[in-house]
C-alpha positions as CSV (number, residue, x, y, z in Angstrom):
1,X,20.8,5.6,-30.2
2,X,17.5,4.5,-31.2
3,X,14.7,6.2,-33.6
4,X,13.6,9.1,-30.7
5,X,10.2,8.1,-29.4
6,X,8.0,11.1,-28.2
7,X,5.3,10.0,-24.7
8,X,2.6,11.8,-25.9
9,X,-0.2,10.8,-28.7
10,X,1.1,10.9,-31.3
11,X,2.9,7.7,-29.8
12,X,-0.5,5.7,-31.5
13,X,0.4,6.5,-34.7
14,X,3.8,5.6,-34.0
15,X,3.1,1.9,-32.9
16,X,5.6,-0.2,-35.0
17,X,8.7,2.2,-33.6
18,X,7.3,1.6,-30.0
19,X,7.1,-2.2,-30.6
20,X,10.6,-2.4,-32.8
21,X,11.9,-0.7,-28.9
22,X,10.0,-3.5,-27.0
23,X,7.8,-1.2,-25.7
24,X,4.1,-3.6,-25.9
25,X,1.4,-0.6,-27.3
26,X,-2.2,-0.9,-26.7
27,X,-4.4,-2.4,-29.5
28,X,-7.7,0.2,-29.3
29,X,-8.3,2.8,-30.1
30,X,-7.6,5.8,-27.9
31,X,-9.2,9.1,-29.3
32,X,-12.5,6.9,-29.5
33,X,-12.1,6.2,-25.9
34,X,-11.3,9.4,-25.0
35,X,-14.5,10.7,-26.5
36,X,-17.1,8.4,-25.4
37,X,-14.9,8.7,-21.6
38,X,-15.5,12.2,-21.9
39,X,-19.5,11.8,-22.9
40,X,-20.0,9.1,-20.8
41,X,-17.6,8.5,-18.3
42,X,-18.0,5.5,-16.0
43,X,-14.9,5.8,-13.4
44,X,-13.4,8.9,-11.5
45,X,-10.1,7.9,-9.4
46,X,-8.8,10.3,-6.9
47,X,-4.9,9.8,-6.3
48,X,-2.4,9.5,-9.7
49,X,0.7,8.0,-7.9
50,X,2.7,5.5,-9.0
51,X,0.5,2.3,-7.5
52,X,-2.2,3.5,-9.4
53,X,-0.7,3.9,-13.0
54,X,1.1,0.9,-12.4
55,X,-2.1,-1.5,-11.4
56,X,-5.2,0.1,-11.6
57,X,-4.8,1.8,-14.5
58,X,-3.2,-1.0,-16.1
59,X,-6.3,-3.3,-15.4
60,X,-8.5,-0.9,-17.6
61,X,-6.2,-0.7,-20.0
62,X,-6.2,-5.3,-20.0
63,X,-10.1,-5.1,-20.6
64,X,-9.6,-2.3,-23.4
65,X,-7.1,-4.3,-25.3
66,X,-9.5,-7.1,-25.4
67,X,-12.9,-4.9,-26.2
68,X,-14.5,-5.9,-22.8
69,X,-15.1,-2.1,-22.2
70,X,-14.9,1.0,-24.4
71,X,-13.7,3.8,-21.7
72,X,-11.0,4.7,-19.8
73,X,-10.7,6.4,-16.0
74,X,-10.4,10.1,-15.1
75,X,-7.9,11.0,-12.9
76,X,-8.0,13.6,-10.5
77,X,-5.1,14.7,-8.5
78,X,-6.3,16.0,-4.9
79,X,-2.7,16.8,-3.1
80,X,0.6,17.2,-5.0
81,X,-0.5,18.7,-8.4
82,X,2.8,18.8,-9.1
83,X,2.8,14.5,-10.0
84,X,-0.1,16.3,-12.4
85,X,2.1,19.1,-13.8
86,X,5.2,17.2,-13.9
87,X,4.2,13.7,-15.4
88,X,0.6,13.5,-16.8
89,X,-0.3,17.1,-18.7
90,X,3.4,17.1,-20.8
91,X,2.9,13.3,-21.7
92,X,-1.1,13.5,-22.6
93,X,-2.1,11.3,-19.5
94,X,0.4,8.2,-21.0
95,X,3.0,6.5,-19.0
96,X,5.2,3.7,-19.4
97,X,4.8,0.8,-17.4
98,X,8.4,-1.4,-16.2
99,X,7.4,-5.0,-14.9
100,X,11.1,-5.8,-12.9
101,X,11.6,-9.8,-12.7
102,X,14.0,-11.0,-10.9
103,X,16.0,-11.9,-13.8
104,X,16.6,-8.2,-14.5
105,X,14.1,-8.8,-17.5
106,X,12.1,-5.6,-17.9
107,X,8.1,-5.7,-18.7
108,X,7.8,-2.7,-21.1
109,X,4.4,-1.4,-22.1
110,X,2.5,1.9,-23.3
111,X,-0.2,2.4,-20.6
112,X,-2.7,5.1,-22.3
113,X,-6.3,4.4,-20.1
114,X,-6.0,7.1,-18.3
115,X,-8.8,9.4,-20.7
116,X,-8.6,12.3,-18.4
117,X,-7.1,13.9,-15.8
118,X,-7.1,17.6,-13.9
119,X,-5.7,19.2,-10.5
120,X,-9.1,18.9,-8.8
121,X,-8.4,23.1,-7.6
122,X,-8.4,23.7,-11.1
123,X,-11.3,21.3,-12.4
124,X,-14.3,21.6,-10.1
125,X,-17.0,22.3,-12.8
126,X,-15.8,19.3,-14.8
127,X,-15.6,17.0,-11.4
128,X,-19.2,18.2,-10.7
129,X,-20.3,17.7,-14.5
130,X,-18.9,13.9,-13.8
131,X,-20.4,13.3,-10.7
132,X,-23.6,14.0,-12.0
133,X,-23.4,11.8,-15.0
134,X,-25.8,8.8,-14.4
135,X,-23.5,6.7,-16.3
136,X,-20.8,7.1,-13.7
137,X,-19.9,3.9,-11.5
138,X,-16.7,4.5,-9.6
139,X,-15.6,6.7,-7.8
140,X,-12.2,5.3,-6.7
141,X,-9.4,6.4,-4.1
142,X,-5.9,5.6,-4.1
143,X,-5.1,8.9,-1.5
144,X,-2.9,6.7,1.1
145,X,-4.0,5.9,4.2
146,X,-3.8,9.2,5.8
147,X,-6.2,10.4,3.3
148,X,-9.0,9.0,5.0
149,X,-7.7,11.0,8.7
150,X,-10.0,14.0,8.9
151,X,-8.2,17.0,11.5
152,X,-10.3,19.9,10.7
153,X,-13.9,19.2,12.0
154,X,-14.8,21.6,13.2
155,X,-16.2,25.7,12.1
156,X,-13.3,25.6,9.1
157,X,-15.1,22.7,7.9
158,X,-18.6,23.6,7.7
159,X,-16.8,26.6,5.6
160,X,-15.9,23.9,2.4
161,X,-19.2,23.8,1.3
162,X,-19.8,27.7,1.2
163,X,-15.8,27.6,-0.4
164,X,-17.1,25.4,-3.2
165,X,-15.2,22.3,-2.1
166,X,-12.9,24.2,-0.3
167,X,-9.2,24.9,-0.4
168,X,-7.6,23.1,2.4
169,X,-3.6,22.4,2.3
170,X,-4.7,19.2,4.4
171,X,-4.5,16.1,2.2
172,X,-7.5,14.6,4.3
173,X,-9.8,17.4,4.6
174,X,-9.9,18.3,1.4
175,X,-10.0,15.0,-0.3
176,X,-13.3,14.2,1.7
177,X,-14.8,17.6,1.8
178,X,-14.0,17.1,-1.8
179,X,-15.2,13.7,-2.6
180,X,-18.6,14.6,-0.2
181,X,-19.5,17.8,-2.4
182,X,-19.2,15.6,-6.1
183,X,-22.2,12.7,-3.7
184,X,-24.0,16.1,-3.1
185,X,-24.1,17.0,-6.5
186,X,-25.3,13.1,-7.6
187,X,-27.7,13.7,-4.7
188,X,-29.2,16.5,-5.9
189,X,-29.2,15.6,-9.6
190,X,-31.7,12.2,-9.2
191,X,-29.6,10.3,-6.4
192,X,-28.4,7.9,-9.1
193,X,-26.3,4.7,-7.8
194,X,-22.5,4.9,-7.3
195,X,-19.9,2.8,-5.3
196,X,-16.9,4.5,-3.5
197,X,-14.0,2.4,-3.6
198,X,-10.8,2.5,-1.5
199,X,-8.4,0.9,-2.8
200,X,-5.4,2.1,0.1
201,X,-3.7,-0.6,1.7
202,X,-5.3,-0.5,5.1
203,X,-7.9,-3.0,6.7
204,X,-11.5,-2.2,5.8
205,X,-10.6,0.4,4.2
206,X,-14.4,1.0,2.5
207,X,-15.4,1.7,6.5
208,X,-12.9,4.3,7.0
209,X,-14.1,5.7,3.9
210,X,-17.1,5.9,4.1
211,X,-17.3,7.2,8.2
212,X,-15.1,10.2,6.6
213,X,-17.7,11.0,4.0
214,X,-20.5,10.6,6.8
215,X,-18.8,12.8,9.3
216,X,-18.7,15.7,6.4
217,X,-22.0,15.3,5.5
218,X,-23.5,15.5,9.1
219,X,-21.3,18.3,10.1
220,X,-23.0,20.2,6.5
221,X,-26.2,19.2,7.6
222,X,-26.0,20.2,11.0
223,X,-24.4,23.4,9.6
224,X,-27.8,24.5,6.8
225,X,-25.8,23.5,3.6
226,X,-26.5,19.9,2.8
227,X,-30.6,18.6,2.9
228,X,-31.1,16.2,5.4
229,X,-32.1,13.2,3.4
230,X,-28.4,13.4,1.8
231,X,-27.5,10.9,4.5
232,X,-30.3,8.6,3.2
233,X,-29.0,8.9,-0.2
234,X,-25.4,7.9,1.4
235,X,-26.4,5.2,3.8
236,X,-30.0,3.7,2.1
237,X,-28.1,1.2,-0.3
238,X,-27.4,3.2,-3.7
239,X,-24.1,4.2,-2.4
240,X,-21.6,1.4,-1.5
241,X,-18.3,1.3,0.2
242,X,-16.9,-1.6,-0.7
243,X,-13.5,-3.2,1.2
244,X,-10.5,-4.2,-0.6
245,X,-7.5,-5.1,-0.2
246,X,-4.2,-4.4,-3.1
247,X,-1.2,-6.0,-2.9
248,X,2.0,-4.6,-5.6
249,X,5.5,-3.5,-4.5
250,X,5.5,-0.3,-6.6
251,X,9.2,1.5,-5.5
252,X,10.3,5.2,-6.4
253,X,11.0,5.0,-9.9
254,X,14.0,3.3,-10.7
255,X,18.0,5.0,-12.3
256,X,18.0,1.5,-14.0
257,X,14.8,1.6,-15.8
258,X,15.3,5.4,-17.2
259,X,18.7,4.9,-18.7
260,X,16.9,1.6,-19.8
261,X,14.1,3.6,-21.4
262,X,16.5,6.4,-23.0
263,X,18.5,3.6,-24.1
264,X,15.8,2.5,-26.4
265,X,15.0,6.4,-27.5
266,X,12.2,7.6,-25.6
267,X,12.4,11.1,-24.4
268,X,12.3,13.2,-21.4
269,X,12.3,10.0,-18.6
270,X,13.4,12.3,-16.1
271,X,13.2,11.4,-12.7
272,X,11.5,14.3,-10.5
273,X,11.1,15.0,-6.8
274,X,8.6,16.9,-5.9
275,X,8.7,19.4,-3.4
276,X,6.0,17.6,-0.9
277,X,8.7,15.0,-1.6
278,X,6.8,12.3,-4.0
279,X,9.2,10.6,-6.7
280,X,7.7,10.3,-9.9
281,X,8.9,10.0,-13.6
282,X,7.0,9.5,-16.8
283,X,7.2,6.1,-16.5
284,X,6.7,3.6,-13.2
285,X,8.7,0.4,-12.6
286,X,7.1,-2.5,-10.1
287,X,6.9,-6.1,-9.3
288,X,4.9,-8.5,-11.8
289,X,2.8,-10.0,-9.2
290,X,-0.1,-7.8,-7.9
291,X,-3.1,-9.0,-5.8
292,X,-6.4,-6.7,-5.8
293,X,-9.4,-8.6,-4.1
294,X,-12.7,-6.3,-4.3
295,X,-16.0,-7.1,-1.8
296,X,-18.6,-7.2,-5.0
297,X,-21.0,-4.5,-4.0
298,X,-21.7,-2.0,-7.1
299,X,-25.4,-0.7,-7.4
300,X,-24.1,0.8,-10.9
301,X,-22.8,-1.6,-12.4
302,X,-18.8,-2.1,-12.9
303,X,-16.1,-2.9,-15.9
304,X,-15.4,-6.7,-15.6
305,X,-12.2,-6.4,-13.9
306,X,-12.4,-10.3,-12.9
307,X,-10.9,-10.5,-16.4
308,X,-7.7,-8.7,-15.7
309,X,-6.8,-10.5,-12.9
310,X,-8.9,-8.8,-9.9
311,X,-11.2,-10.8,-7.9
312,X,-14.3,-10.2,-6.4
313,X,-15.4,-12.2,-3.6
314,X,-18.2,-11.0,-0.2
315,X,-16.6,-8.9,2.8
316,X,-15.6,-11.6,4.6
317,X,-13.3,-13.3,1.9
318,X,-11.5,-9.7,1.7
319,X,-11.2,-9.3,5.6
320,X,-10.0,-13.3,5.4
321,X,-7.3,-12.2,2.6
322,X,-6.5,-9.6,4.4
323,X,-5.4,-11.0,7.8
324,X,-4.0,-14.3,6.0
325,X,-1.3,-11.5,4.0
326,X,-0.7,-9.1,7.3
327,X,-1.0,-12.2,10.2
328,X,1.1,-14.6,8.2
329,X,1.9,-14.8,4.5
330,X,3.5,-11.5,4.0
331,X,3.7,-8.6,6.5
332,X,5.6,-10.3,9.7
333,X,8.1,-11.7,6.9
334,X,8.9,-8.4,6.1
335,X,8.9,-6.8,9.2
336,X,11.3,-9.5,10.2
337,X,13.8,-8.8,7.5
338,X,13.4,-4.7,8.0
339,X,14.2,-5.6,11.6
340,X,17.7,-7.8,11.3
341,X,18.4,-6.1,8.1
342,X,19.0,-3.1,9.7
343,X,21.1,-4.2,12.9
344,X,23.0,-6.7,10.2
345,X,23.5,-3.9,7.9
346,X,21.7,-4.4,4.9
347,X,20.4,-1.7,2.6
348,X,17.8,-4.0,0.4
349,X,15.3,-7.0,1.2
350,X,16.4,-9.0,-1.9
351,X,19.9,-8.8,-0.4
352,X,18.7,-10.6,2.9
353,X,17.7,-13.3,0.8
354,X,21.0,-14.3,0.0
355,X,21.8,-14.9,3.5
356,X,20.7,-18.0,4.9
357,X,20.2,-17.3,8.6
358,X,17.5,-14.8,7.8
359,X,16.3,-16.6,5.0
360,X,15.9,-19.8,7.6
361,X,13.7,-17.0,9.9
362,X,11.5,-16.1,7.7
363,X,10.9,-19.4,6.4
364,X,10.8,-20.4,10.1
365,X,8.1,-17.8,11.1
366,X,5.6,-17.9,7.5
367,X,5.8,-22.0,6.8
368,X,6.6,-24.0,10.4
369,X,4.4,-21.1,12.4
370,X,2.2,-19.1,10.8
371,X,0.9,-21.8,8.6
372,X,-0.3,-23.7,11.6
373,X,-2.8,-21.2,12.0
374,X,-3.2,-19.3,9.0
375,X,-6.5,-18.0,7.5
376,X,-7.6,-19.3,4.2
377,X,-9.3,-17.2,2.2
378,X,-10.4,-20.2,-0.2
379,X,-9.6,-17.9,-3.3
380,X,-6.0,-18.7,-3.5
381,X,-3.3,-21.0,-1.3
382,X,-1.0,-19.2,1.6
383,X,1.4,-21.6,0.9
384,X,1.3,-20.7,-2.5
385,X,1.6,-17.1,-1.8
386,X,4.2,-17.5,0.7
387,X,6.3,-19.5,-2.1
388,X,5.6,-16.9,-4.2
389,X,6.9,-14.1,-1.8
390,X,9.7,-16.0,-0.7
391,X,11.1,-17.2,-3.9
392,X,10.5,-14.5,-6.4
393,X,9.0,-11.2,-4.8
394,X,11.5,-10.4,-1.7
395,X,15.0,-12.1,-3.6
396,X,14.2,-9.9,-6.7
397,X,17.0,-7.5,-6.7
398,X,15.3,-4.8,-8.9
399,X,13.1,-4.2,-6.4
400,X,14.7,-1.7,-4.3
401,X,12.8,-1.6,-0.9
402,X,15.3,-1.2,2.2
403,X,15.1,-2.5,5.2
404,X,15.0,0.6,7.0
405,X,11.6,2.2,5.3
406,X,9.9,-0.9,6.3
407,X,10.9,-0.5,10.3
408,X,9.3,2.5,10.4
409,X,6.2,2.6,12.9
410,X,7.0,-0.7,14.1
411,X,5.7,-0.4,17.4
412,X,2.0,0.0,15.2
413,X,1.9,-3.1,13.5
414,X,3.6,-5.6,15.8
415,X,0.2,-6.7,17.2
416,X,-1.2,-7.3,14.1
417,X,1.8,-8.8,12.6
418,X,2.8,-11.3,15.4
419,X,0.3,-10.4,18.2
420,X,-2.3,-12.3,16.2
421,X,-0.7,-15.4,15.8
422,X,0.3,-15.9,19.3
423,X,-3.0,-15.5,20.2
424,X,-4.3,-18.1,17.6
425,X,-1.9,-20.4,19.2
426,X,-3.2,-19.3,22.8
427,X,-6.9,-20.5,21.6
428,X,-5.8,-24.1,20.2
429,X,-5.2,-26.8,22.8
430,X,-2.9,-29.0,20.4
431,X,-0.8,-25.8,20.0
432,X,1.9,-24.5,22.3
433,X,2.7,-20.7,22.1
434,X,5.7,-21.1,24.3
435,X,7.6,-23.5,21.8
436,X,7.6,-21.0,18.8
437,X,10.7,-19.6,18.2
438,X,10.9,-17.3,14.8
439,X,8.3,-14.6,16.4
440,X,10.0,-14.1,20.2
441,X,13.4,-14.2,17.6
442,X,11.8,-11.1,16.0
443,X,9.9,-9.1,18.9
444,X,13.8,-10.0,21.2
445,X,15.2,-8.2,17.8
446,X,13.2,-5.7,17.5
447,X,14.4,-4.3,21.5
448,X,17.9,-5.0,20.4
449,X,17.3,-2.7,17.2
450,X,15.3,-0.2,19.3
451,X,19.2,0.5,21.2
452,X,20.4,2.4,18.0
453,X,24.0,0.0,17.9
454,X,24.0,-2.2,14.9
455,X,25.5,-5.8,15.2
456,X,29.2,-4.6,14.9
457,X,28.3,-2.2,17.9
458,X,28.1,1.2,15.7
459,X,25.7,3.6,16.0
460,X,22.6,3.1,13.5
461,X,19.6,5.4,12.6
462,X,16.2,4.2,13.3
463,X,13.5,4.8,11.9
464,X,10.5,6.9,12.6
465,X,8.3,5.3,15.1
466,X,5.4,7.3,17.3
467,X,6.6,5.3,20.4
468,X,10.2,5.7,20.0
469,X,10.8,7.9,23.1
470,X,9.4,5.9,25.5
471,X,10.8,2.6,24.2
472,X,14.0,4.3,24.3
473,X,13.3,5.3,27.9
474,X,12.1,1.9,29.1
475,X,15.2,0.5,27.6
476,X,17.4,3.2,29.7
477,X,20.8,2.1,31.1
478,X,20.9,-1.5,28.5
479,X,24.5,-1.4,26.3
480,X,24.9,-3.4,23.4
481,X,27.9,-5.6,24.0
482,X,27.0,-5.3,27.4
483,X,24.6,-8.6,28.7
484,X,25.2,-7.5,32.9
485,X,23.5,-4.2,31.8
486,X,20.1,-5.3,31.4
487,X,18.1,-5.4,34.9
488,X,16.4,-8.4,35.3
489,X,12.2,-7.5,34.1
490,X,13.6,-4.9,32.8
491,X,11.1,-6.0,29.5
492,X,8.4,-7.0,31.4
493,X,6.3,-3.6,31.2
494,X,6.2,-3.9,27.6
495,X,6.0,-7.7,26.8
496,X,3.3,-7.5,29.1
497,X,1.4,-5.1,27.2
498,X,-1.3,-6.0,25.6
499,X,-1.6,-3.0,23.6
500,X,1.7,-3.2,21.9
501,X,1.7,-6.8,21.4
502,X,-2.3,-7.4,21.4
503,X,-1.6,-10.4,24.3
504,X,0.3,-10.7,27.6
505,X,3.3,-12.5,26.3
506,X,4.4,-13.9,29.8
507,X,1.0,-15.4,29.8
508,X,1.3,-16.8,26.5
509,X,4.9,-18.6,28.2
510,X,7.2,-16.1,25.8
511,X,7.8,-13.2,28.1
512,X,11.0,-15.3,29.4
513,X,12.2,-16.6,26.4
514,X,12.2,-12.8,24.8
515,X,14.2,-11.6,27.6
516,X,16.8,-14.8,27.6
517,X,17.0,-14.2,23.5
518,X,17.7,-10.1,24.0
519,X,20.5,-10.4,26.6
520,X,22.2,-12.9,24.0
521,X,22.0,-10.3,21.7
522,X,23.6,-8.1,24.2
523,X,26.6,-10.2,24.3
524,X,29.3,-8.3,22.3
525,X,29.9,-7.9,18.4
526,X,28.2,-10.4,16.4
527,X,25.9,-11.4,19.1
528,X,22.8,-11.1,16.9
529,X,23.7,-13.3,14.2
530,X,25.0,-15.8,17.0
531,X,22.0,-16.0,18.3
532,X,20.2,-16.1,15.7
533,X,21.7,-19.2,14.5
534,X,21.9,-20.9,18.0
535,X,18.5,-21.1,17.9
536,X,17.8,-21.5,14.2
537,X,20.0,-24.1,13.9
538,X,19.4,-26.2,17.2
């Protein structure tokens, strides 16, 4: 056993110990940072899961190291104050952050930019002392998607306000009650400049930000508590909603990288469940490569993040990046593998990799057919990123995504994910939808996968999906291992949908073709894979 290494501060007095572990520790010099943070803080992030201390926090820490900025980000926890309780306030805001290659090698470094952090129930007068702060820039959300989802609108919500921010159980309402009382504040102390940044992985995600925010502040308005003019302040240009779009695998925290880390003699890496059921530990483990592209927009100013590796580009580079990752590059390659992994019975991605008829699909479906019509976002090469996702981020073994967490809600992203392309293909004249073969593979696949019997004709869990009912009604009286069960159209309501698959797909000459390749897959054990390389291989 190692010297014992404490996480907490008196880690940056500790610095050789930390280094002789291979631990990397930052070079600056954090009680300074903490100060002038605290006296003049610049950036307040809402959400202190594991994406965020394992990119975003690890971007301010690159331009601290190299003395392109002198503060750190506040942190403020808006749903499960137990990640707060559990894994920021015993380890004074430090983490540890695991970079997993794919050659088992493990990244290890002491992440300590995080200056501040609070439950935000606990710390309304400091969040209000903050947003009022005319050297604040950012106010930044990493909250998930269904943060931005408002559900009470209504009376309870014209009742935040008079509940100073409120105290909703809703993740949603009370992030954005939240987040509209702190511009209220700003508003009412001068109306100094501020950007708003979402940095959730959903498409432009600074609109559905910012249409959250408006609705609270009309409803406040309309209810006496807010001045009218606030919406001026909100919409007149010196507050910004900028789109982005981040890209990082960032897993649970990982068995492999705490017995690593209490190999080397750091204490207390528990791993922790909490009881709104978010895995956390002291320390977060993810892929090396990360993505972050950020529409410039920033009336008050911003840290040079450019120089840790983000890029800032207009809106319609991000909504190009965007679509080039979720139409082609990354998202239908993955949806793919969650699809056949599951009916082929794998439990990981990187174990797919290994086998070469899926590997053939994917490379099928992101090189020979999505590249025909990919966007290019002119910042960076698909092909490149494809390489990169193919040959280092889906093989890598310490990565442990499964199949069966990516198949969930399916049904939402197919348009997006395969609907898109076979619409680009519909538009070009030198292109002929009916001849691709990877995507109707897939969208046949995905029926198959929808009849709960995996490849070997045993019963298989799916996945949550919020059309799973009446796909599994639609698809009444079909047998795996059974072909004369299907009833000939028996698809046709759905492939012709152009709400599930954002085209017609007989119209697009594929309807047929889907049907022919899911009654193969009908045809007894093994009848997947079969067909899968029948036409893979032909």
């Amino acid at each position: 056993m190692e010297t014992a290494l404490k996480l907490d501060r008196s880690a940056f007095s500790n610095k050789a110990a930390w280094e002789a572990a291979g631990i990397k520790c930052p070079s600056y010099d954090r009680e300074a940072m903490i100060r002038k943070t605290t006296q003049n803080p610049r950036w307040l992030h809402f959400g202190t899961g594991n994406i965020f201390r394992a990119f975003i926090a690890q971007l301010q820490q690159r331009l601290l190291d190299e003395g392109k900025t002198d503060t750190g980000i506040i942190a403020a926890s808006a749903y499960d104050y137990e990640v707060f309780e559990k894994v920021y306030k015993p380890y004074d805001n430090l983490t540890i952050s695991a970079g997993l290659r794919p050659d088992g090698e493990m990244v290890l470094e002491l992440v300590g930019s995080i200056a501040e952090a609070m439950r935000a129930d606990q710390g309304r007068e400091r969040l209000k002392e903050i947003a009022r702060a005319p050297t604040l820039q950012i106010m930044s959300f990493c909250i998930t998607e269904k943060g931005y989802s408002l559900t009470n609108m209504q009376g309870e919500l014209l009742e935040h306000i008079k509940r100073d921010m409120g105290n909703s159980p809703d993740r949603a309402t009370f992030t954005m009650t939240l987040a509209t009382a702190l511009l209220l504040e700003r508003f009412r102390a001068g109306g100094a400049p501020i950007t708003l940044l979402s940095l959730d992985n959903c498409s432009r995600n600074g609109d559905r930000l910012k249409d959250s925010l408006l609705r609270v502040a009309l409803a406040w308005i309309e209810g006496g508590f807010a001045e009218k003019n606030f919406i001026s302040y909100l919409e007149g240009g010196k507050v910004s909603f900028p789109w982005s779009m981040i890209d990082k695998i960032t897993p649970r925290p990982s068995e492999a990288v705490r017995d690593c880390l209490m190999g080397k003699g750091v204490e207390g890496m528990d791993l922790i469940l909490t009881t709104k059921g978010t895995y956390v530990a002291p320390f977060v483990n993810a892929e090396i490569p990360q993505y972050v592209v950020i529409e410039d927009e920033f009336p008050a100013g911003r840290p040079p993040l450019e120089d840790a590796g983000a890029y800032f580009v207009r809106r319609e580079t991000v909504e190009k990046v965007e679509r080039m990752k979720v139409t082609t590059c990354l998202n239908p390659l993955h949806t793919a593998l969650a699809i056949f992994g599951c009916l082929l019975g794998y439990n990981s991605i990187a174990s797919e990799m290994k086998n070469p008829l899926l590997k053939a699909l994917v490379e099928r479906i992101g090189y020979a057919e999505g590249m025909s019509v990919v966007t290019d976002p002119g910042i960076f090469s698909p092909k490149e990123f494809i390489r990169e996702v193919l040959e280092d981020r889906f093989p890598n073994p310490f990565i442990p995504d499964t199949p069966q967490r990516i198949a969930t809600d399916t049904s939402q992203k197919i348009p997006i994910r395969y609907g898109e392309t076979i619409k680009s293909y519909m538009k070009r004249s030198d292109l002929d939808a009916g001849a691709l073969v990877g995507i109707p593979l897939v969208i046949a696949g995905w029926f198959r996968y929808l009849l709960g019997v995996d490849d070997e004709l045993k019963p298989m869990e799916l996945s949550n999906d919020p059309m799973l009912e009446e796909l599994k009604r639609g698809l009444a009286g079909i047998r795996a291992g059974a072909p004369k069960t299907y009833r000939s159209g028996q698809l046709r309501p759905f492939l012709s949908n152009v709400t599930l698959f954002a085209v017609d797909l007989y119209e697009a000459g594929l309807g047929e073709k889907i049907e022919s390749m899911f009654v193969e897959m009908l045809a007894g054990e093994g009848a997947v894979a079969r067909t899968l390389r029948a036409h893979l291989n032909g």
